[in-house]
N, C-alpha and C positions, 0 to 999 in steps of 0.2 A: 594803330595801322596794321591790316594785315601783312606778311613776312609773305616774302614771294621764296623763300626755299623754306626745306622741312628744319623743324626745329623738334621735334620726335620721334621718338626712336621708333623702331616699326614695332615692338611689343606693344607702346603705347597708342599705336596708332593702332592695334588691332582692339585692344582694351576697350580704347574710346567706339569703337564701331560693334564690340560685344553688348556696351552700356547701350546706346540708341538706337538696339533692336530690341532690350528686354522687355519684355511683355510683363513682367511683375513690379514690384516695388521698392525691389532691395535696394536701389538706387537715392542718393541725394539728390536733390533739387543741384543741388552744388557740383555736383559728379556728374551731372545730365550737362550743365551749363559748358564743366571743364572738354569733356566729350565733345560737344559742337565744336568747340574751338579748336580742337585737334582733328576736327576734320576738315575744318575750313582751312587752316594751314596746309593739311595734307592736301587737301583737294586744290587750292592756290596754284603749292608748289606744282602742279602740272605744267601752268600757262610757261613757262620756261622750255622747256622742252617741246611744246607744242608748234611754239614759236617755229622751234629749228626745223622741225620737223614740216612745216606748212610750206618753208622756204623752200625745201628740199622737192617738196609736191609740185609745187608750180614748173620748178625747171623740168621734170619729169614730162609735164604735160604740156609745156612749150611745143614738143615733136609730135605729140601724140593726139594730144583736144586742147587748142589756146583757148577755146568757150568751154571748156569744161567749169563749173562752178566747184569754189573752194571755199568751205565751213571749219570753223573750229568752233568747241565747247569744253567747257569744264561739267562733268555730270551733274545733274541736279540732286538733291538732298533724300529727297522723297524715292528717285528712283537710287541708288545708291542702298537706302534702307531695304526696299522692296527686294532688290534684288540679293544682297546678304542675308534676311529672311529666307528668302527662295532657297538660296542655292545653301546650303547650310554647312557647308565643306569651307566656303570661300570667307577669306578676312580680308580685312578691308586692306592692308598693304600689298597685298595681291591681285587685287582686284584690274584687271587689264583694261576698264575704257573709261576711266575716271578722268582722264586728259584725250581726248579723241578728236582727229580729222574725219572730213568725209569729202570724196571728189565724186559730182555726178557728172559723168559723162552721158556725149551721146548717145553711143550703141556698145551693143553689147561686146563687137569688135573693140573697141576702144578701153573696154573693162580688162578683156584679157590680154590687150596691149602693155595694157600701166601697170599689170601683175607684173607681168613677164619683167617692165624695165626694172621692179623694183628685185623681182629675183634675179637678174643678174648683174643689179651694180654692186662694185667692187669698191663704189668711192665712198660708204656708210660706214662710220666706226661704230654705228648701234646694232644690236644684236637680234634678229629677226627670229622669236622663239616659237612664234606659232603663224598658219595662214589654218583662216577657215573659211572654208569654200563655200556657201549656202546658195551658188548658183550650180554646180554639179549638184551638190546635195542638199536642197530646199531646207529648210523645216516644216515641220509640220504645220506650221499656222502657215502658209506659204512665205514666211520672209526667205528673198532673195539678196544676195550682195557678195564681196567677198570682204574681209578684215585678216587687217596684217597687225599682227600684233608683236611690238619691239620692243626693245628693254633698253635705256638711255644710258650712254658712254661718250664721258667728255672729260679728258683729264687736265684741262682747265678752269671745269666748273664741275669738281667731283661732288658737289653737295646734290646733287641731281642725279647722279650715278645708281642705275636702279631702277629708276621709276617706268614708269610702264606706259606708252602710248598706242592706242589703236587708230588706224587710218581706215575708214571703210571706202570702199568702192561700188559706186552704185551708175545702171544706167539711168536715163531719165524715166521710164516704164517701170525699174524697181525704184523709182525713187517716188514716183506716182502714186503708188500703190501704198507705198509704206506710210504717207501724208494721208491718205483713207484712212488710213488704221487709226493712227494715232487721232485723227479727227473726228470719227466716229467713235470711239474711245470717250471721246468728249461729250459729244449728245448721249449716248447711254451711261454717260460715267461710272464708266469700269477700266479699268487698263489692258484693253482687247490688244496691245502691241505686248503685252507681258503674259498673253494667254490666257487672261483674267474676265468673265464677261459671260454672258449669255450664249448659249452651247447654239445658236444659230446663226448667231453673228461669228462665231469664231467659225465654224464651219461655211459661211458667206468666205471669209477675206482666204479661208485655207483655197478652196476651190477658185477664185481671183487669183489667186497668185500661180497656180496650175496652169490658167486660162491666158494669163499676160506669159506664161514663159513660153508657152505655146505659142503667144503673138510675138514674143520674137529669137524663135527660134532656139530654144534652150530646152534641155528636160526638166519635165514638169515635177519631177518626186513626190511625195509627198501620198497622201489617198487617193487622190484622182490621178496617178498616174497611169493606169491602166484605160481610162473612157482617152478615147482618139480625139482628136483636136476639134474635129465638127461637132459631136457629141459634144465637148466640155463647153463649146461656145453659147450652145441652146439650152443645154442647162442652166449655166450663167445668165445670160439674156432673162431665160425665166424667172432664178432669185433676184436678179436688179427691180425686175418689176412686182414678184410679190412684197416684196419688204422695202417694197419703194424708194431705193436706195438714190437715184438721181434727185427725186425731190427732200429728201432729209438733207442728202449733202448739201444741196444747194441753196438752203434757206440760211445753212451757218455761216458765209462770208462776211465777216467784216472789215471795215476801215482800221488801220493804227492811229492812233492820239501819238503825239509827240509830246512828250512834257518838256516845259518849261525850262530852262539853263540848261537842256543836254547840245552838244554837238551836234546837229542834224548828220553831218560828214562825218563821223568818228569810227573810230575803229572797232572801239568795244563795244556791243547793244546788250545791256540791259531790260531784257521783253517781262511784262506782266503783263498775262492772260487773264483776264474776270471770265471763268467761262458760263458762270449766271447770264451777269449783265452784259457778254460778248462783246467785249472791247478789250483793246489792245492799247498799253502805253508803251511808251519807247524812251527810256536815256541811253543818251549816246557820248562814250568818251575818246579823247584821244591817242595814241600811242602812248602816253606819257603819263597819265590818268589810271591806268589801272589799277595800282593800288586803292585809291578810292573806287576806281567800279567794282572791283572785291569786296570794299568796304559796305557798300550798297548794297550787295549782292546777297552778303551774308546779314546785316539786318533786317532787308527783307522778307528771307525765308527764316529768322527765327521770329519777325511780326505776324506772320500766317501762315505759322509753323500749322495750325491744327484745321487749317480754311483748304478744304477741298476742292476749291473751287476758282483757288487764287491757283496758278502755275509760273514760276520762277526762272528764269534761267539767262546765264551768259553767256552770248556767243561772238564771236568773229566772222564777218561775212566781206567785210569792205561796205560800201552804203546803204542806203535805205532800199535801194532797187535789189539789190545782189542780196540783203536779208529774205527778204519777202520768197525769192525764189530759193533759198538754201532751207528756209523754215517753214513754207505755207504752211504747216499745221499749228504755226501758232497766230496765225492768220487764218485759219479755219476755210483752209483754200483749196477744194478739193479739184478746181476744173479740168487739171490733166488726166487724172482719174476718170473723170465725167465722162473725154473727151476719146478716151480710150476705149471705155464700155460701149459708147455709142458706137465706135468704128467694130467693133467684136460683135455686136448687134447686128451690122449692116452686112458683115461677112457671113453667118449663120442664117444672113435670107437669102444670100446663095445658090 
């Protein structure tokens, strides 16, 4: 049964995250095996501090957005590697969103609302070591959002002491947008939310993400910050239609499958994506169950450890309705996206 606290030390924790990016051979079959299991533990021990911290989210947005939608995830395996790859400075006991929140609110008021309450409460004994703005300051591929990233202090449950949680803040507009990505990511199978991809596609979603900060009222950064809001709308308009992006997206929605013994009401969802055969299964467990949805969790992704085409992942949503809107990309659900374009369409006939 997987340990819901760390039982490694963070040398070995960085060890094992050294071994399951090497590209060579020097490695055992044994030492690959030892490896996953030190990051399934490592990666586990998150759901703890996630917990608290999710608790803490909701009271937040009580005063602020009671509809605001509230996610949690442990990171998946695949992106975890990709991204230790990437960033080649980073080991894995440092790694900041391996246990991560996300709250999407309404508007963009609302985003710089639940910053504000988070920077000025007093009642957090966890340590707030970085915000990063990505709505003052886009990125280049246009992702918008902000993330708060803390450091975990509980000296009742000092076995958690450390570890690292990210809360992202999104409106519903950046949360739109960023379901594009990762969905379209899908139909061209590349990881275009990792910058990875086709140099037209990625300069499609940079310029989108210009064009939606523009629709609501934010700075655009990014390359396109210089074309003015009319300009960026009829350019956009024009790449949705040459690269016929409403009809691609729209042909990928599918239905979830629920399988068989999970909790349809449960707390913990269990998603596997076929992104071939585009279907969605679902187990679902209860508050109580976690250890086994872990258990699950990690057999599954060392069963299609090398299947590209299978996607993995657990997260916390509350039901089957509340997933579906926390996750549409794993639901291949692009319609607010759609629904946005169309409206930045009808503005640039103006």
């Amino acid at each position: 049964m997987v340990k819901a606290f760390p039982i490694y030390s963070k040398k070995q924790v960085n060890k094992a995250g050294d071994i399951l990016i090497s590209l060579d051979n020097s490695f055992s079959y044994e030492e690959y095996i030892w490896a996953f299991d030190v990051l399934t533990n490592w990666r586990s021990s998150h759901v703890y501090p996630i917990n608290t911290f999710q608790a803490t989210l909701r009271t937040h947005l009580k005063k602020i957005d009671p509809k605001a939608l509230v996610a949690q995830r442990i990171k998946r395996t695949p992106s975890i590697m990709r991204k230790l790859r990437k960033e080649g400075h980073m080991k894995l006991s440092t790694m900041q969103d391996i246990g991560g929140l996300r709250a999407v609110v309404q508007s963009i008021e609302n985003v710089n609302a639940l910053v504000n309450s988070y920077k000025c409460s007093t009642r957090l004994s966890h340590s707030l070591i970085k915000i990063n703005d990505y709505i003052e300051n886009p990125k280049k591929s246009g992702y918008r959002s902000v993330h708060l990233i803390y450091r975990y202090h509980n000296l009742k449950v000092k076995e958690y002491d450390g570890l690292r949680v990210e809360i992202q803040i999104r409106s519903k507009v950046q949360h739109a947008w960023a379901t594009a990505v990762e969905t379209m990511g899908v139909f061209l199978e590349h990881a275009l939310k990792s910058s990875e991809g086709p140099e037209e596609w990625l300069n499609f979603f940079s310029l989108a993400g210009s064009a939606f900060a523009y629709y609501e009222e934010c700075p655009p950064g990014g390359p396109y910050a210089h074309i003015p809001p009319a300009e960026l709308y009829k350019i956009l308009t024009a790449e949705v239609s040459r690269l016929r992006v409403i009809e691609r997206l729209g042909t990928l929605r599918i239905v979830a499958k629920q399988i068989d013994g999970g909790e349809i009401q449960g707390h913990y969802h269990l998603i596997t994506l076929d992104t071939h055969e585009q279907t969605v299964m679902i187990r679902s467990y209860g508050r109580r169950n976690l250890d086994k949805a872990n258990e699950d969790y990690t057999f599954l992704e060392k069963k299609y450890n090398r299947d590209e085409n299978i996607q993995i992942v657990l997260v916390s949503a509350g039901n089957i309705a509340n997933l579906q809107r926390a996750y549409p990309n794993y639901f291949l659900d692009t319609q607010e996206f759609i629904n946005i374009t169309n409206e930045i369409k009808l503005i640039s006939q103006q």
